[in-house]
MIFIKE-457547 format. One record per residue (C-alpha): x, y, z; residue number from 1; residue in three letters. Coordinates in steps of 0.5 Angstrom, whole numbers, plus 500, padded with zeros to 3 digits. Example, Ala and Ser with C-alpha at 12.3 -4.5 7.8 and 13.67 -1.06 7.14 Angstrom:
BEGIN
  c1  c2  c3 resi resn
 525 491 516    1  ALA
 527 498 514    2  SER
end
This chain:
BEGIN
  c1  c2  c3 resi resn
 500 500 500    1  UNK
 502 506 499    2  UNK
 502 511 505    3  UNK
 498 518 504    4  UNK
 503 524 502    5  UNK
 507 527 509    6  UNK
 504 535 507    7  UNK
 510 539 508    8  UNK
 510 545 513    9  UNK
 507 552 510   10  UNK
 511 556 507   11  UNK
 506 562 509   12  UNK
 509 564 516   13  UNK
 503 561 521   14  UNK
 501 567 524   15  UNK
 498 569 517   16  UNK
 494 564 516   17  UNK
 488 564 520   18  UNK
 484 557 523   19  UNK
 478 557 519   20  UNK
 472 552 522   21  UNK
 471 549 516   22  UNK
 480 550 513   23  UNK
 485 546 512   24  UNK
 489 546 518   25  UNK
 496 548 518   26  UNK
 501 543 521   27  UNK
 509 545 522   28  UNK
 512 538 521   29  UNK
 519 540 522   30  UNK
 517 543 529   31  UNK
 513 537 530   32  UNK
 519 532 529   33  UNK
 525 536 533   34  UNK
 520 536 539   35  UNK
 518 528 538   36  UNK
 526 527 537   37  UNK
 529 531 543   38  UNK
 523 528 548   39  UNK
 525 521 545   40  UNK
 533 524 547   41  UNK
 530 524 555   42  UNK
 529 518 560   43  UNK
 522 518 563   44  UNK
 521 512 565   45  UNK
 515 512 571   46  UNK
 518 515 577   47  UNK
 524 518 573   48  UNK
 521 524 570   49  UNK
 523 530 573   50  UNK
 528 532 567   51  UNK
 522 531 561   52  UNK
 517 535 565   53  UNK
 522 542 565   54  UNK
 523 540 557   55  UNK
 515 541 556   56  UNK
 515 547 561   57  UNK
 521 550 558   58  UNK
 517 549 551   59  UNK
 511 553 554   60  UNK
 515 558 557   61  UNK
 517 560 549   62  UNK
 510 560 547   63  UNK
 508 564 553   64  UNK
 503 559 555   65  UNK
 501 560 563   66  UNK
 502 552 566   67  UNK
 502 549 574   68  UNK
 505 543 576   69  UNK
 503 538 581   70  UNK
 506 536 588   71  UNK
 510 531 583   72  UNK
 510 534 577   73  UNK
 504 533 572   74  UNK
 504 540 568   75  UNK
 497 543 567   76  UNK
 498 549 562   77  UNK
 492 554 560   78  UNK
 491 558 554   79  UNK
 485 562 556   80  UNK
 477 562 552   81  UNK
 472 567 553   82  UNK
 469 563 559   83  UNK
 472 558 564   84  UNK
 466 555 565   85  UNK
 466 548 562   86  UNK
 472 548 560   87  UNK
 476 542 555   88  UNK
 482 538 556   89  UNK
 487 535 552   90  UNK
 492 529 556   91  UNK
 498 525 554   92  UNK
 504 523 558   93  UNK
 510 524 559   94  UNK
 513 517 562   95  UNK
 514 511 558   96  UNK
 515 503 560   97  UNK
 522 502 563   98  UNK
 525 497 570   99  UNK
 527 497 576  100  UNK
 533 493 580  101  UNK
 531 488 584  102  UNK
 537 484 586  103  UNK
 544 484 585  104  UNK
 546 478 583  105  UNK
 551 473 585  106  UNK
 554 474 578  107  UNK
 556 481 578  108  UNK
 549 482 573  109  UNK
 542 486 576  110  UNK
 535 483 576  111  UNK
 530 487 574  112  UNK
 522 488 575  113  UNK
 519 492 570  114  UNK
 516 498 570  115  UNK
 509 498 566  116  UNK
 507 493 563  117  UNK
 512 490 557  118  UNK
 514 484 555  119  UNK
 521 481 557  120  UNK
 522 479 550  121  UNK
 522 486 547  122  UNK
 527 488 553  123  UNK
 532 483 551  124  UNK
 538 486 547  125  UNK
 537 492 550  126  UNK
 542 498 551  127  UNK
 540 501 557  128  UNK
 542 507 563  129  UNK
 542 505 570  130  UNK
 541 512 575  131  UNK
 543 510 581  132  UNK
 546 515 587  133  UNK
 553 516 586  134  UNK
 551 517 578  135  UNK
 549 513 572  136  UNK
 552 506 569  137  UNK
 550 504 562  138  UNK
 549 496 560  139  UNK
 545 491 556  140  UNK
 539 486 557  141  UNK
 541 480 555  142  UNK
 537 473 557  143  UNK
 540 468 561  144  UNK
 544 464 556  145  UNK
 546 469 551  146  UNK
 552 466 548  147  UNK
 551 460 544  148  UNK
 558 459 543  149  UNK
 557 457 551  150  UNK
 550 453 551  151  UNK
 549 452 544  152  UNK
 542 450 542  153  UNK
 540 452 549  154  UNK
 539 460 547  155  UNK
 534 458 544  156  UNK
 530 453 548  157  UNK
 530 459 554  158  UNK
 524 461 557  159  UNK
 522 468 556  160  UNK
 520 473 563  161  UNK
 523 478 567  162  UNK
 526 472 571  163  UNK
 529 470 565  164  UNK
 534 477 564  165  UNK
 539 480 567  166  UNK
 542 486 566  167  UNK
 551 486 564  168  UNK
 553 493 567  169  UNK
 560 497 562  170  UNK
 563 497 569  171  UNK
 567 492 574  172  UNK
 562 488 577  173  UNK
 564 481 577  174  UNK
 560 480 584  175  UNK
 555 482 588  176  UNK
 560 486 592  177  UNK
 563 489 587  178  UNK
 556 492 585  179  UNK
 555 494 592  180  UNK
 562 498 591  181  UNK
 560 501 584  182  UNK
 553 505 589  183  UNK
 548 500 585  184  UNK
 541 498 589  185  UNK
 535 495 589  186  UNK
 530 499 587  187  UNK
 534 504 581  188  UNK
 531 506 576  189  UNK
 533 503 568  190  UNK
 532 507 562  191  UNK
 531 503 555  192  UNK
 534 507 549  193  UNK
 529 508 544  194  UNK
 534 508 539  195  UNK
 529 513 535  196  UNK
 530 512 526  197  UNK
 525 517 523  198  UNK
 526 516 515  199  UNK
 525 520 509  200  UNK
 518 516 507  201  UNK
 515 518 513  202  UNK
 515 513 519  203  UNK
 519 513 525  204  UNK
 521 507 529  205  UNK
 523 508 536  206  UNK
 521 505 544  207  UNK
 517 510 547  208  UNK
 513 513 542  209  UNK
 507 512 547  210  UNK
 507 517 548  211  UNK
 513 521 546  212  UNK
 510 522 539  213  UNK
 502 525 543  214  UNK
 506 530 547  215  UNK
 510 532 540  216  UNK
 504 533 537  217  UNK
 500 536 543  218  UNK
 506 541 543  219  UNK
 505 542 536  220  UNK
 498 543 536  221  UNK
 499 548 542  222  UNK
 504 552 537  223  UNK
 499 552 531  224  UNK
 493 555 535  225  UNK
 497 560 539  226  UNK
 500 562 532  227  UNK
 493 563 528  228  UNK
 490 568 534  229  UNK
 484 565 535  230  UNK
 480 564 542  231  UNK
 477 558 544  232  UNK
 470 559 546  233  UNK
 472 556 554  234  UNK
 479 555 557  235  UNK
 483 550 554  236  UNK
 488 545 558  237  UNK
 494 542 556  238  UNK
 496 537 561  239  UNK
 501 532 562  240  UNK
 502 526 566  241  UNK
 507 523 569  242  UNK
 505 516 571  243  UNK
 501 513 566  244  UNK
 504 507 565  245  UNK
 503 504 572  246  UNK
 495 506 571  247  UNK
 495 513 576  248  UNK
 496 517 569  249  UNK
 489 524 570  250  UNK
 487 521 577  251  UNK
 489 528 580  252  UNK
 490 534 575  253  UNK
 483 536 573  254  UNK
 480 542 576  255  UNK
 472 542 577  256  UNK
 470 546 571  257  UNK
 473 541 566  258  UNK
 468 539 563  259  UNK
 471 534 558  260  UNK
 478 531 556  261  UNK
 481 529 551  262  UNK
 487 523 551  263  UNK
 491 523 546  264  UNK
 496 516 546  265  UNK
 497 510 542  266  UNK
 493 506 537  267  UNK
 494 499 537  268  UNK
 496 497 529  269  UNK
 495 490 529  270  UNK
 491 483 527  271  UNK
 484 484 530  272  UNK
 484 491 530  273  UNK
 481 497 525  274  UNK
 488 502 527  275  UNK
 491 504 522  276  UNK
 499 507 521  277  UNK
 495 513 517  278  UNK
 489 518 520  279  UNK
 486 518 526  280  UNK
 484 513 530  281  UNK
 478 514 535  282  UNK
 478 509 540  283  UNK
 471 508 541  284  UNK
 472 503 549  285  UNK
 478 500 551  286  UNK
 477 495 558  287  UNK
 475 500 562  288  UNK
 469 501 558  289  UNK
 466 505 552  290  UNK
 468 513 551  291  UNK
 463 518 552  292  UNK
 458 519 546  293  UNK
 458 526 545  294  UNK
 465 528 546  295  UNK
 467 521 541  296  UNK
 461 523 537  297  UNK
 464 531 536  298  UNK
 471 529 534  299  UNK
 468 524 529  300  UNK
 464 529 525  301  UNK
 471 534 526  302  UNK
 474 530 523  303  UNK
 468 529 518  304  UNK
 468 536 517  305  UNK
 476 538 516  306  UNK
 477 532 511  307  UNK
 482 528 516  308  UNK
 483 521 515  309  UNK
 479 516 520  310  UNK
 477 510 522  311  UNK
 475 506 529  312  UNK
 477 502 534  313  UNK
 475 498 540  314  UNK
 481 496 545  315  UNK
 481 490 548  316  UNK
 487 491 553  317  UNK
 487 499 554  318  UNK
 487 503 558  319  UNK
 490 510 559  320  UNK
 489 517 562  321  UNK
 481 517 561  322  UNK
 480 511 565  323  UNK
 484 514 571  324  UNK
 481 520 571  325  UNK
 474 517 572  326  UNK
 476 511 577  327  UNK
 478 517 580  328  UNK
 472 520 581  329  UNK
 472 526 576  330  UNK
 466 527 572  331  UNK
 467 529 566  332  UNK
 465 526 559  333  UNK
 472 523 556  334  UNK
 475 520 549  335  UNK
 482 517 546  336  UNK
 485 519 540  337  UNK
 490 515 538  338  UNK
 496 515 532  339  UNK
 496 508 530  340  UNK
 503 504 533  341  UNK
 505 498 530  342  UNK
 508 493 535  343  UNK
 506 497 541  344  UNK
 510 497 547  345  UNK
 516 493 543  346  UNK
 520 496 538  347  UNK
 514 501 535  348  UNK
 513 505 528  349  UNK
 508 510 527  350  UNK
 507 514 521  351  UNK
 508 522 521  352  UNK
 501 522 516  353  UNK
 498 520 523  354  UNK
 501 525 528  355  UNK
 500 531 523  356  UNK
 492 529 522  357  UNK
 492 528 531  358  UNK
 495 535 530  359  UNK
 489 538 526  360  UNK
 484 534 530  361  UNK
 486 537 536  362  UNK
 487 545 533  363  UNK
 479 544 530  364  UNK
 477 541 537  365  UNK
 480 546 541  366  UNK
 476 552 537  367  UNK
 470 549 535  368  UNK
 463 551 539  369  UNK
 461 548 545  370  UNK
 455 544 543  371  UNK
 453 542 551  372  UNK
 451 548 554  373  UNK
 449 545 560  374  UNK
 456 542 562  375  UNK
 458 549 564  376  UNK
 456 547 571  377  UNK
 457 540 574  378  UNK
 449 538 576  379  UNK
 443 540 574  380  UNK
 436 540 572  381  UNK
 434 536 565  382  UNK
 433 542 561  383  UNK
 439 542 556  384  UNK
 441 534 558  385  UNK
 443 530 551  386  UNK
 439 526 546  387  UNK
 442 520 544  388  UNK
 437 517 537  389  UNK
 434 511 539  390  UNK
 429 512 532  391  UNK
 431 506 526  392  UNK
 436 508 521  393  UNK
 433 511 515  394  UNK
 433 505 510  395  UNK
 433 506 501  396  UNK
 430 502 496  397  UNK
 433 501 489  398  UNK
 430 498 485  399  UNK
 434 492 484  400  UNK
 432 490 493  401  UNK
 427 491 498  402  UNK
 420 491 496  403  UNK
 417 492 490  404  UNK
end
């Protein structure tokens, strides 16, 4: 198949070309890519992502975006709408999967427990960072039976499991004690390279796309509102979780006048499912349940409107920000956009037709009118309260079908 074309950046200067409800949305790709690459250039895993969180703020900052930070670091950035009241969102997060040390090993190598859920498989063969007290320590994952010169046929025959790794650190460490010596612990974080290639034809490859590319293509979405000069009718939030990977994610970074959130992480290309590498891809459920039917409704028809490739899908085994949120207790109407990765938490490719239609979307989102006026205040009565059709679906006979 042949991939859709990648638009290049306008060579109109942004601020120039106003945001039209039913225009074309520009894009700066070129943008969209140096921030895709210098946030793959940060360690994040789950618990070690104080440095990503001063990139995006020192992004915002540039922009001249007002932001707040929670106690452990979740970003919370307004661009300010004509009322607060009944204000949106968009989420992504900044941390990806990684390990932990659980044990030094008698052999000089590290046992590990994961960080988010990924398999050991993907893991073996990795080049990775160790952050201990006393500073950092690079080193590989390697199974158990690494060297077929030394078991022969048995590389081949070992289990797959975390159980079944280790990780060789580059330093003298022939021993437990010598890895005491070196100040490794239980408990220190590991950071798995991404080992990013972003090729001519479009597709990137890299670890950790979920969700470096969402938070990529959030910043670049951000630029393109701020540079057309128009207001959102509400408030609009920019948000950025630090713990996604380990299931807490939104669970405590809205405010009270948030009255519907946008998350915006992977899809999931593969057999079985309707993602796609190109477009948006709108998560209708995924195992926490179906997304909300007004708001999934609403991007669907912008999508529609503004001419971005779509498609559907359901996720069987998903969850992202949106879940935590209302696990957490907040009522707000949420849904899950999605660019379609292949090989989703392993070595994964995306398309940039799918991040740059992600950035439209989110563009025509954040200015389009808001439809459920009542969502302004967190109860009341049924005035205003939203119709879902229950009527058949209209039917046409030809001439060829039905009666005659």
């Amino acid at each position: 198949m042949t991939p859709p074309p990648v638009r290049k950046a306008a060579t109109t200067p942004a601020s120039a070309m106003p945001v039209g409800q039913d225009e074309r949305l520009y894009i700066d790709i070129d943008y969209l890519r140096e921030q895709l690459a210098a946030l793959l250039a940060i360690p994040s895993p789950t618990g070690y992502t104080d440095t990503v969180v001063r990139h995006v703020c020192g992004e915002l900052e540039a922009m001249g975006v007002a932001f707040d930070l929670t106690r452990r670091g979740a970003v919370r950035a307004r661009l300010p709408g004509d009322s607060p009241r009944g204000a949106r969102a968009i989420v992504s997060h900044l941390d990806t999967l990684g390990a932990q040390v659980r044990m030094l090993k008698d052999n000089g190598r590290l046992a590990m427990v994961p960080i988010g859920t990924w398999s050991a498989r993907f893991a073996e063969g990795a080049r990775v960072t160790v952050f201990s007290e006393r500073g950092t320590f690079r080193g590989t994952i390697l199974p158990q039976k690494a060297s077929g010169h030394a078991f022969g046929d048995g590389v081949d025959d070992a289990p797959i499991g975390w159980d079944h790794v280790e990780l060789r650190v580059d330093a003298l460490a022939r021993n437990r004690a010598e890895l005491e010596r070196l100040g490794i612990e239980v408990g220190d974080t590991v950071a798995i390279d991404p080992q990013p290639e972003f090729l001519d034809n479009g597709f990137i490859v890299s670890r950790h796309l979920d969700n470096k590319a969402g938070v990529a293509l959030m910043l670049a979405a951000l630029r393109t509102l701020l540079r057309s000069g128009r207001r959102p009718p509400v408030d609009l939030f920019w948000l950025f979780t630090i713990a996604e990977e380990v299931g807490h994610g939104a669970a405590a970074v809205l405010l009270p006048d948030i009255a519907s959130m946008v998350t915006v992480d992977n899809g999931t290309s593969a057999p079985g499912q309707n993602s796609s590498e190109f477009g948006v891809t709108v998560s209708m459920a995924d195992q926490s349940g179906p997304f909300d039917f007004h708001l999934t409704r609403k991007l669907v028809d912008l999508c529609r409107r503004h001419e971005i490739m779509f498609r559907k899908d359901v996720f069987r085994y998903y969850r992202s920000d949106s879940a935590s949120a209302i696990e957490a207790g907040a009522d707000v109407r949420t849904a899950l956009v999605t660019f379609g990765v292949d090989a989703s938490h392993g070595y994964e490719r995306i398309h940039m037709h799918a991040l740059r239609s992600l950035s439209e979307l989110l563009v025509a989102y954040g200015l389009s009118e808001v439809e459920i006026v009542r969502d302004a205040a967190p109860v009341g009565g049924l005035s205003g309260f939203t119709d879902q059709p229950l009527v058949p679906a209209r039917q046409s006979l030809r001439s060829d079908s039905g009666p005659k």
